[in-house]
DRENGUMI-534638 format. One record per residue: x, z, y of N, C-alpha, C in turn; chain. Coordinates in pm, whole numbers. Each point is the difference from the previous one (the first is absolute). Layout:
BEGIN
SITE     nc1     nc3     nc2    cac1    cac3    cac2     cc1     cc3     cc2  chain
SITE       X       Z       Y       X       Z       Y       X       Z       Y      A
...
! end
This chain:
BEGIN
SITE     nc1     nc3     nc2    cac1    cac3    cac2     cc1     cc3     cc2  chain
SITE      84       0    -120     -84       0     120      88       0     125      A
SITE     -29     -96      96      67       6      90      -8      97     154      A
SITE     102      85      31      32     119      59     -84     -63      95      A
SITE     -95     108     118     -45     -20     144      94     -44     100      A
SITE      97      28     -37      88     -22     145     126    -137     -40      A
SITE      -6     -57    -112      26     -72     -71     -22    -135     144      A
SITE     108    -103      27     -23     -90     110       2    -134    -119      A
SITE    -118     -81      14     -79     -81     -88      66    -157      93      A
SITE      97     -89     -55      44    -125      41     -25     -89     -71      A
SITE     -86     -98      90     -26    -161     -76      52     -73      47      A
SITE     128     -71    -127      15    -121      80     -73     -67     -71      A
SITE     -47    -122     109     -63    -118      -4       0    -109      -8      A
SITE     -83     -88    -103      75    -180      -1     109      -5     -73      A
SITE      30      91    -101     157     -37    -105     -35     -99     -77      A
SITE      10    -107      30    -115    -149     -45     123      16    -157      A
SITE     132      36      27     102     -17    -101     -39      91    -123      A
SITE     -37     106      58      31     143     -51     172      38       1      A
SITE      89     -26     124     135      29     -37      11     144     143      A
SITE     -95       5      58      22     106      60     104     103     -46      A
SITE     -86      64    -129      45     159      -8     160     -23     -72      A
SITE      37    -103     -12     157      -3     -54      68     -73     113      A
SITE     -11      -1     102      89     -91     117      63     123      83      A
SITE     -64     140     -18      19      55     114     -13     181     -58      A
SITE      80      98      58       1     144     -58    -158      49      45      A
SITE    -139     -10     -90     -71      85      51      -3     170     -34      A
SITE      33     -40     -84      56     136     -66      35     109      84      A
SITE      89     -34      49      91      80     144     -95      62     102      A
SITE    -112     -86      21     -79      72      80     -55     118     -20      A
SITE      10      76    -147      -6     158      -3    -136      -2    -118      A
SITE      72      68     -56    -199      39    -157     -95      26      96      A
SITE     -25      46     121    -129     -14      77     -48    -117      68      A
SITE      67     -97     -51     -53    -147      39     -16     -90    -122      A
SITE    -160     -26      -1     -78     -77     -66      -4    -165      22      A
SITE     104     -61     -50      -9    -178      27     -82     -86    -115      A
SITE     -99     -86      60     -59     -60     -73       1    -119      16      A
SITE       9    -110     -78      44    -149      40     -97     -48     -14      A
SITE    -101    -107      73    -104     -86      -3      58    -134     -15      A
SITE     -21     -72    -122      72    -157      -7    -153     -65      30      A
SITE     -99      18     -17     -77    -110      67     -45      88     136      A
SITE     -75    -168      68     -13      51     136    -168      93      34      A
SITE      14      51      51    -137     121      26     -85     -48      88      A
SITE    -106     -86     -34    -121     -50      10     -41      68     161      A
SITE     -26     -95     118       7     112     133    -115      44     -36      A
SITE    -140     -29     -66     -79      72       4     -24     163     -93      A
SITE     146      46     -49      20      80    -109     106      94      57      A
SITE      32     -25     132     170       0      63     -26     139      63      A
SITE     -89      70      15     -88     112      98     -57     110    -138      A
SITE     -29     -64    -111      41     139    -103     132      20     -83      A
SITE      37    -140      -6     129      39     -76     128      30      34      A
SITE     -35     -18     117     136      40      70     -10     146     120      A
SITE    -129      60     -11     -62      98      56     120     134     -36      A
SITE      32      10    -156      63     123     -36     131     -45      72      A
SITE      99     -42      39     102     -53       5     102      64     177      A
SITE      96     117      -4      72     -17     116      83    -104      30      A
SITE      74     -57     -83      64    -118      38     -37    -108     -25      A
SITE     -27    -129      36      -8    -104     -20     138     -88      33      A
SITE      27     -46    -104     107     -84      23     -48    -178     -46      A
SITE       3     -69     116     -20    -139      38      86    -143     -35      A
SITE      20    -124     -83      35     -50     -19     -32     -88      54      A
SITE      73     -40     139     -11     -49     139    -142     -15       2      A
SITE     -39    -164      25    -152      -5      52    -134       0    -103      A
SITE      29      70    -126     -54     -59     -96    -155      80      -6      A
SITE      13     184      49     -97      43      29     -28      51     145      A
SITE    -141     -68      55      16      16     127     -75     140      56      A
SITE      69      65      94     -48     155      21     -36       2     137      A
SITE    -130     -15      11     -45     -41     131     -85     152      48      A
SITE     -82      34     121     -28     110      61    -115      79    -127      A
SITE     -83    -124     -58    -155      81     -71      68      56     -87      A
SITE      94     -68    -115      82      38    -103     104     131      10      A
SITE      56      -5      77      90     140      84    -119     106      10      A
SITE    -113     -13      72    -106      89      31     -62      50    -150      A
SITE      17     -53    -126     -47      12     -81      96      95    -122      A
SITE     143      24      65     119      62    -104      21      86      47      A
SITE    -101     167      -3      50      67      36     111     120      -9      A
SITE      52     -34    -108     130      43     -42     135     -30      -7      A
SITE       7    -150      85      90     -66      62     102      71      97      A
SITE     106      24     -34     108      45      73     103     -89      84      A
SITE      83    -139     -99      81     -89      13     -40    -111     -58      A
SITE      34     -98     109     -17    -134     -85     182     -64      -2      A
SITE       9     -55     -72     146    -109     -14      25    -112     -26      A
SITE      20    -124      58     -62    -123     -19     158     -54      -2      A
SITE     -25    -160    -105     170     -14     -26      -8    -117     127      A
SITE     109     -28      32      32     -56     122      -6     -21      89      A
SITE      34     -15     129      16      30     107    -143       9      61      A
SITE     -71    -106      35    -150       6      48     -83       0     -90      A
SITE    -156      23      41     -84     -27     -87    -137      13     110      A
SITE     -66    -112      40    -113      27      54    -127      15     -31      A
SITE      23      32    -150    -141      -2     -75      -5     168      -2      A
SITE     100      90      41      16     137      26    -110      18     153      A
SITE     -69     105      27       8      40     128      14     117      57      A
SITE     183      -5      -3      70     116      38     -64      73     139      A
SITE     -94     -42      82     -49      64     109     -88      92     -81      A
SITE     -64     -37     -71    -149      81    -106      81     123     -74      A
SITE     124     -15     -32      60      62     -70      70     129      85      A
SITE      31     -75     108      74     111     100     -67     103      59      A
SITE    -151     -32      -8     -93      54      68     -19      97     -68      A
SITE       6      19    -102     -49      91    -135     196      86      -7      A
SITE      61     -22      77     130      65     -20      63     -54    -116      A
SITE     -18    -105     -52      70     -50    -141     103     -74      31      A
SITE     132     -16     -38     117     -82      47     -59    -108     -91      A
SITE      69     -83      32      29    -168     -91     137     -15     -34      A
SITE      76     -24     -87     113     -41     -18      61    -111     -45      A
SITE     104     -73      12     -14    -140     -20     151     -16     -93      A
SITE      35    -132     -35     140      43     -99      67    -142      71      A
SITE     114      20     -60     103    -132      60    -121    -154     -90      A
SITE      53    -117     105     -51    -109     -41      33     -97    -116      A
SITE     147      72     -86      10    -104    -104     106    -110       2      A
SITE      -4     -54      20     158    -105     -71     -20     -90     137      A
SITE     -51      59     120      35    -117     122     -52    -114      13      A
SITE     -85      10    -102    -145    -158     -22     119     -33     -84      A
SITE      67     -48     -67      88    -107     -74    -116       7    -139      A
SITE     -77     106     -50     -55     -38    -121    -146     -85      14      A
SITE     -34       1     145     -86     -65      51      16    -160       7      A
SITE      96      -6     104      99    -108       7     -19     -91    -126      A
SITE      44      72    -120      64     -48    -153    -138     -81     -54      A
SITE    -136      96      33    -104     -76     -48     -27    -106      67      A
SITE      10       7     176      -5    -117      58      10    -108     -58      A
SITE     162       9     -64      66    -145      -8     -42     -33    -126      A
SITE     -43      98    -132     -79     -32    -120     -84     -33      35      A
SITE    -100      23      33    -145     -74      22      17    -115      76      A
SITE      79     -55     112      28     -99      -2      75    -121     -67      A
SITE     110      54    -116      63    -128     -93    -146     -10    -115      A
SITE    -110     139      -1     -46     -22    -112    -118    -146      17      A
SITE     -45       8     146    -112     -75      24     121    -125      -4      A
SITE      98      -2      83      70    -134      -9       0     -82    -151      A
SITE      46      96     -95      35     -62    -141     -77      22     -86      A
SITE    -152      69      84     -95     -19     -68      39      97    -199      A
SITE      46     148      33      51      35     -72    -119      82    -123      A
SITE    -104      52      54     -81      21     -49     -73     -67    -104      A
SITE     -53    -157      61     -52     -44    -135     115     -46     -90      A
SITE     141     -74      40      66     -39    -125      58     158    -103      A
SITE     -41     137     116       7      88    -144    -120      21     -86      A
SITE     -95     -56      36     -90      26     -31      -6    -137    -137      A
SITE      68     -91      30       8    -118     -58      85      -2    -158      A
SITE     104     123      53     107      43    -106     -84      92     -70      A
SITE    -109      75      42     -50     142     -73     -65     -91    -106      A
SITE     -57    -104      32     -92     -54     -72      50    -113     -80      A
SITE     137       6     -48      89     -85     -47     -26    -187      51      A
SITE     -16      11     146      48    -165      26      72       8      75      A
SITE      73    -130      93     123     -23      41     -64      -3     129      A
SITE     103     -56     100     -17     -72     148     -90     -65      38      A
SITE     -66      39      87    -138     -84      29      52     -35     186      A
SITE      53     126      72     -43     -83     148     176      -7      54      A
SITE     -51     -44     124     154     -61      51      45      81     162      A
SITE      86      93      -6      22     142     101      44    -102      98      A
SITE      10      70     123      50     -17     139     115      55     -13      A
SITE     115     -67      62     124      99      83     -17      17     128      A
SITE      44     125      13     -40      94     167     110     -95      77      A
SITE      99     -41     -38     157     -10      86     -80    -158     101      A
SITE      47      35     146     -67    -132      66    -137      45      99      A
SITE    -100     119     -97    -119      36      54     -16      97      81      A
SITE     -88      22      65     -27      82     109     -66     108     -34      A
SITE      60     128      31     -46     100     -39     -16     106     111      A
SITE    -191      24      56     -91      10     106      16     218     -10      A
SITE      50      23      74       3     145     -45    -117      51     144      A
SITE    -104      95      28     -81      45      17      47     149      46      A
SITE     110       4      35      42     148      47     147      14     -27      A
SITE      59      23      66     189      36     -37      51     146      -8      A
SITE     -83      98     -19      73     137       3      86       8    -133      A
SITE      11     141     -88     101     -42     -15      -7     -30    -172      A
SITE    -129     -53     -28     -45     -52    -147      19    -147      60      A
SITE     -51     -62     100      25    -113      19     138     -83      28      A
SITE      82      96      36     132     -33      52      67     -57    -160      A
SITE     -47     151    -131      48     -32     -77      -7    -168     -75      A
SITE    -166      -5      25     -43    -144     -81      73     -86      84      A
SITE     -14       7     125     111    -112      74     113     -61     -65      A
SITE      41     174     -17     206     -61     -71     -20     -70    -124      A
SITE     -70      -5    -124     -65      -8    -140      -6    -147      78      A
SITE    -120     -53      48     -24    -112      74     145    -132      -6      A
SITE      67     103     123      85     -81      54     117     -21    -139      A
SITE      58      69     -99      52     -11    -105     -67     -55     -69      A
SITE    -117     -33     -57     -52    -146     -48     -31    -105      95      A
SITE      66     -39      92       9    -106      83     -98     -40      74      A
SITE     -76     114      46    -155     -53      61      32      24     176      A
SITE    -123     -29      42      28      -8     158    -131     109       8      A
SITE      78     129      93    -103      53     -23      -2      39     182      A
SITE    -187      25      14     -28     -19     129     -91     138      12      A
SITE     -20      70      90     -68     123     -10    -100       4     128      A
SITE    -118      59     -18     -34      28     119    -133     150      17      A
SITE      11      78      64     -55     131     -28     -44     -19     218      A
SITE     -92      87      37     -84       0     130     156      49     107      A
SITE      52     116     -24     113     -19      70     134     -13      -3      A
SITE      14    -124    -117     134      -6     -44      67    -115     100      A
SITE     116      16      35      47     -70     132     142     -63    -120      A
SITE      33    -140      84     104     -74     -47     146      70     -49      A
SITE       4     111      73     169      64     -29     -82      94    -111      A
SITE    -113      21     -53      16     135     -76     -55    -130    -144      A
SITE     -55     -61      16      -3     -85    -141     159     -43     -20      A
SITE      30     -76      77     197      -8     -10      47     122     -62      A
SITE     -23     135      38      91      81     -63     -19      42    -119      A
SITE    -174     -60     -59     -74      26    -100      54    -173    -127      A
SITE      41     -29      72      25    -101     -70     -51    -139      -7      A
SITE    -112     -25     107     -91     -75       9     -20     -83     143      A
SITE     -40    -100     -27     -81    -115     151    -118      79      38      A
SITE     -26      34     113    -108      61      33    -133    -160      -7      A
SITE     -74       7     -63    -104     -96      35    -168      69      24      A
SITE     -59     -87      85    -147      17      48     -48      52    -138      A
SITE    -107      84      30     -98      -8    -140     -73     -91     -59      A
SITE     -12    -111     131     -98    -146     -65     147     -84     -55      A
SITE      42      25      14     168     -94     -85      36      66    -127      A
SITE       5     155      13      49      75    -138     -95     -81     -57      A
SITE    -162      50      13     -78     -27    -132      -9    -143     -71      A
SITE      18    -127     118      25    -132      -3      77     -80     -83      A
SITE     109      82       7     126    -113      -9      96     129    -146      A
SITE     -66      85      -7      93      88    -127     -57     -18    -127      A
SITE      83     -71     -99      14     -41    -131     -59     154     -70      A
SITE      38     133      48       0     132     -46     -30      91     101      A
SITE    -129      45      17      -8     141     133     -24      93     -86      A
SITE      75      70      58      21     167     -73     -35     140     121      A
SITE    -112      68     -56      -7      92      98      79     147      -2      A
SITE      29      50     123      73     129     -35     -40      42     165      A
SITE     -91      75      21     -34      59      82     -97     180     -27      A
SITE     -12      55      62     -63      95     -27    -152       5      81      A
SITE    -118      35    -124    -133      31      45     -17      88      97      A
SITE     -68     -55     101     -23      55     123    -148     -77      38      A
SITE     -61      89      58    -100     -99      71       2    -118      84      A
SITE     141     -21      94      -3     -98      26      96    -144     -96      A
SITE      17      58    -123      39     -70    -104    -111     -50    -103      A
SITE     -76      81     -30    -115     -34    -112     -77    -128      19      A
SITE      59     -73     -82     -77    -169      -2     124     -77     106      A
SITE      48      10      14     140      -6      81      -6    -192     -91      A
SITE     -23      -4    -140      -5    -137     -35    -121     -19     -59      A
SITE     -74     -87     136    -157     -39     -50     -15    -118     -30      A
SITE    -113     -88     -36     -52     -97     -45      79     -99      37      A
SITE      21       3     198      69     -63      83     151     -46     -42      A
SITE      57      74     -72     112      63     -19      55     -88    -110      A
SITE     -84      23    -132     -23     -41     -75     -38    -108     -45      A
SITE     -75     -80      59     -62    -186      16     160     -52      49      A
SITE      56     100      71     154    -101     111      94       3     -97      A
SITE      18      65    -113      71     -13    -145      -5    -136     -46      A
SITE     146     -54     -37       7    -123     -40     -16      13    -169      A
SITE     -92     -92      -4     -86     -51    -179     125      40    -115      A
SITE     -57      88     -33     148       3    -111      93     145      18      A
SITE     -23      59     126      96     111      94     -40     107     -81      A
SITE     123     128     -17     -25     111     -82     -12      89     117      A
SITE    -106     101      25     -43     120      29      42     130     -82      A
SITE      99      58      56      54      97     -80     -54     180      82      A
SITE     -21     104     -19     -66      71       9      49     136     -51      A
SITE     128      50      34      29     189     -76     -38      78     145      A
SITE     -61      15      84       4      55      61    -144     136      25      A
SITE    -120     -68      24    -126      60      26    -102    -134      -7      A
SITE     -99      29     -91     -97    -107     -36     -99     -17      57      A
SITE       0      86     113     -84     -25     148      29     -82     109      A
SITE     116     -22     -28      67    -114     103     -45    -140       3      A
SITE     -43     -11    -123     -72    -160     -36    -137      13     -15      A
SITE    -122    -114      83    -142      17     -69      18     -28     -58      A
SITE     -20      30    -100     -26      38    -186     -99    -134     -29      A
SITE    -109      -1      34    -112     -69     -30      56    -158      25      A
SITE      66       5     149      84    -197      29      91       7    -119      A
SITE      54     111     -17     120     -39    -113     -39     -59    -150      A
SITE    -124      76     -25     -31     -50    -141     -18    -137      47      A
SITE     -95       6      81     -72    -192      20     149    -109     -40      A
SITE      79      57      59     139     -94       1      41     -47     -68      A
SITE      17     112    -112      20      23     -82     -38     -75    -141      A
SITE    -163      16      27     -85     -86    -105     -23     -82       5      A
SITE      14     -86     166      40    -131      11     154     -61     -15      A
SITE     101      61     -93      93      17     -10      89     -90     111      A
SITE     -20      49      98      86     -87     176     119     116     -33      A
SITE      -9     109     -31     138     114      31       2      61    -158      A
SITE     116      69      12      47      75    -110      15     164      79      A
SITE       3      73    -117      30     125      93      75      69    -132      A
SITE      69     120      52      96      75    -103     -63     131     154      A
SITE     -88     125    -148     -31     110     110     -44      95     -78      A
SITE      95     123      31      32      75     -23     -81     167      32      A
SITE     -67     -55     107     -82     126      57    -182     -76      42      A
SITE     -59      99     -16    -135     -54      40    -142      81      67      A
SITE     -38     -57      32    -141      99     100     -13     146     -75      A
SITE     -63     -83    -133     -27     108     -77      75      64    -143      A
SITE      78     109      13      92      49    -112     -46     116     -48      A
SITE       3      16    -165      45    -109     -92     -87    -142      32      A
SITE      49    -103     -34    -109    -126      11     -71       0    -106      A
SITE    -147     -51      56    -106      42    -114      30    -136    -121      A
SITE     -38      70    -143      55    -105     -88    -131    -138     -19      A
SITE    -111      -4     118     -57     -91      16       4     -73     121      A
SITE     112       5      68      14     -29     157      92    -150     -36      A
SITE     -72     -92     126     -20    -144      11     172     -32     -27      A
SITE      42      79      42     166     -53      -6      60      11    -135      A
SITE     -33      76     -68      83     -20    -178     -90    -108     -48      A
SITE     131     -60     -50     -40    -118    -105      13    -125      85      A
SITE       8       1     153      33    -141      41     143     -82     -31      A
SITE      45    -115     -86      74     -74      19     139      53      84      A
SITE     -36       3     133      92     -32     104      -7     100      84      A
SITE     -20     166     -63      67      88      16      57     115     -19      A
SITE     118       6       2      30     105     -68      43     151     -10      A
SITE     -21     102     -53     -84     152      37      49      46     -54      A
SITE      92     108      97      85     127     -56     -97     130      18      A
SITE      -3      73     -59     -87     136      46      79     141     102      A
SITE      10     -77      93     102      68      85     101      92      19      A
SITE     100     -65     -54      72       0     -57     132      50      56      A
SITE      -5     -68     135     129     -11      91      83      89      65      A
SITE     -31     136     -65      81     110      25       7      47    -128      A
SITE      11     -19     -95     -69      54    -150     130     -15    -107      A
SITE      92      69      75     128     -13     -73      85     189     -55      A
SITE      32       1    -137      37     155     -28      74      42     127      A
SITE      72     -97      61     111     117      99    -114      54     117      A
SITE     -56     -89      42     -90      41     108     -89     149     -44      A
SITE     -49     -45    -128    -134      72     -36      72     186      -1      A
SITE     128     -44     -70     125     147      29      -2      46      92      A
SITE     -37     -92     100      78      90     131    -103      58      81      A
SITE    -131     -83      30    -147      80       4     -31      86     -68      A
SITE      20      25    -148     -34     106     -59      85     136       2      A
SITE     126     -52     -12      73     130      52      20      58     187      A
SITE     -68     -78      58      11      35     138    -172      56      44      A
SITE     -61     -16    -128    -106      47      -2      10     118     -23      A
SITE      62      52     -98      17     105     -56      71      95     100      A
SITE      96     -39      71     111      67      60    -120      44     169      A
SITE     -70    -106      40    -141      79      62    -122      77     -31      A
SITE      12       0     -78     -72      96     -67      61     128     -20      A
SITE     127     -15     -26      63     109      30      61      92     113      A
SITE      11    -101     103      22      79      92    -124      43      78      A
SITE    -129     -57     -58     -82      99      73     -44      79     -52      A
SITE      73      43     -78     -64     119     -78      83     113      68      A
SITE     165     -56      38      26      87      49      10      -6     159      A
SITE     -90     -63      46     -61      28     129      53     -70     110      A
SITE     114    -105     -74      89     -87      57     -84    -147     -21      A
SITE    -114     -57      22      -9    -122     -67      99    -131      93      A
SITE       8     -72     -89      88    -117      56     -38    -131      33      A
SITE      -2     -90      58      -9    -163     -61    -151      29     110      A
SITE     -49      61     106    -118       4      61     -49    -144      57      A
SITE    -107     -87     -10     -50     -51     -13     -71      48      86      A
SITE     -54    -113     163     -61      40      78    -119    -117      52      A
SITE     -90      35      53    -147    -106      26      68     -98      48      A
! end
């Protein structure tokens, strides 16, 4: 039976189940109760089952903890969310109630982000999916890949996931052109890139790749508009936030097969296993993936742990502010 004063921790979203071996929970003391949730907690279920719980520990944006939900945990002490931001948190709701937020280092510097980038783009190029799919099912070669070297590769933001795809880019011989609302000629140069218009990126790039962050004045950031100016044949690549694209122009595109896409993140996660986008041809679907590497998952979980610990001893760390 578990002690009254016993402090009750869920982490959440261990889609792996590798949580409880990445990281010392142990250490946190026999009066701490850790429990691992590998599937995700239904929001309409999220207000009893997570009701008993002082800590909640967050696997970045995956469960969102908004004011009704907070109002509903009243045994909530700390929350700890892995990487740097998270706006599906609302650390104001939280502060109000005297609860810190704590946040952990961001992970490998986007490079494992980066890495999927450039996979999901050779995969749509060489069309890698169906000829494995071609081998599973014992036949040979059926279609005929693109080489990137020569093509234009449309980047949608240059911080510093984009900078990476740049260099990747420019080492397979592509010309790569960037353009984000206030990116100016010397900072794409230092990013690696031609600064071009947004009616030219989407126009004239063999490959647009987004890497920007969801914001309101980002969401739909690539609409219909956006999308029709894609040249017949052009790959739409996508690790970033699946709000950035209307969803709805993208399928159409899609099913009129004018674009290809390689995408990685989407409106709605997990994606439902009846949603319009599995099973199309011409695109292809990581389950978001793009931070989803053991070293990373190490270093959130043990920096999870190591906040959790210092607020126990009254030191918390890593504060996380509205």
């Amino acid at each position: 039976m578990m002690q009254a004063d016993t402090i009750r921790v869920a982490v959440l979203d261990d889609y792996q189940g590798v949580a409880a071996g990445l990281a010392d929970w142990a250490g946190l003391g026999p009066d701490v109760a850790v429990e691992f949730f590998s599937e995700p907690v239904p929001p309409a279920q999220a207000a009893s089952r997570l009701a008993p719980y002082d800590v909640l520990c967050l696997m970045r944006e995956r469960m969102p903890l908004d004011a009704a939900l907070i109002a509903a945990l009243p045994a909530l002490k700390l929350v700890v969310f892995t990487g740097g931001r998270n706006p599906s948190v609302d650390v104001a709701a939280l502060a109000a109630r005297g609860i810190p937020v704590c946040n952990t280092r961001n992970g490998e510097g986007g490079l494992a982000t980066a890495e999927l980038t450039t996979a999901l783009m050779l995969a749509c190029a060489r069309h890698l999916p169906r000829e494995f799919a071609n081998m599973a099912g014992g036949r040979w070669q059926e279609t005929l890949g693109e080489g990137l070297e020569g093509r234009t590769l449309g980047l949608v933001g240059l911080g510093r996931i984009g900078a990476r795809v740049a260099a990747v880019g420019r080492a397979l011989g592509m010309r790569v052109t960037a353009w984000s609302p206030n990116l100016t000629p010397a900072r794409a140069e230092a990013g690696g890139a031609a600064l071009a218009t947004r009616e030219a990126l989407f126009s004239e790039s063999d490959v647009v790749s987004l890497h920007m962050v969801l914001a309101p004045a980002t969401r739909g950031i690539v609409g219909a508009a956006e999308i029709a100016r894609m040249r017949r044949g052009a790959i739409l690549i996508n690790t970033s936030r699946g709000p950035l694209v209307d969803e709805a122009a993208l399928i159409a595109a899609l099913r009129e097969g004018r674009i290809r896409a390689g995408l990685d993140v989407f409106d709605r996660e997990p994606l439902p296993a009846d949603h319009p986008l599995r099973g199309l041809p011409n695109a292809v679907l990581t389950p978001h993936l793009g931070y989803v590497t053991e070293s990373t998952f190490r270093m959130f979980y043990e920096d999870t742990v190591e906040a959790i610990a210092a607020w126990r001893r009254g030191a918390p760390v890593r504060l996380a502010t509205a």
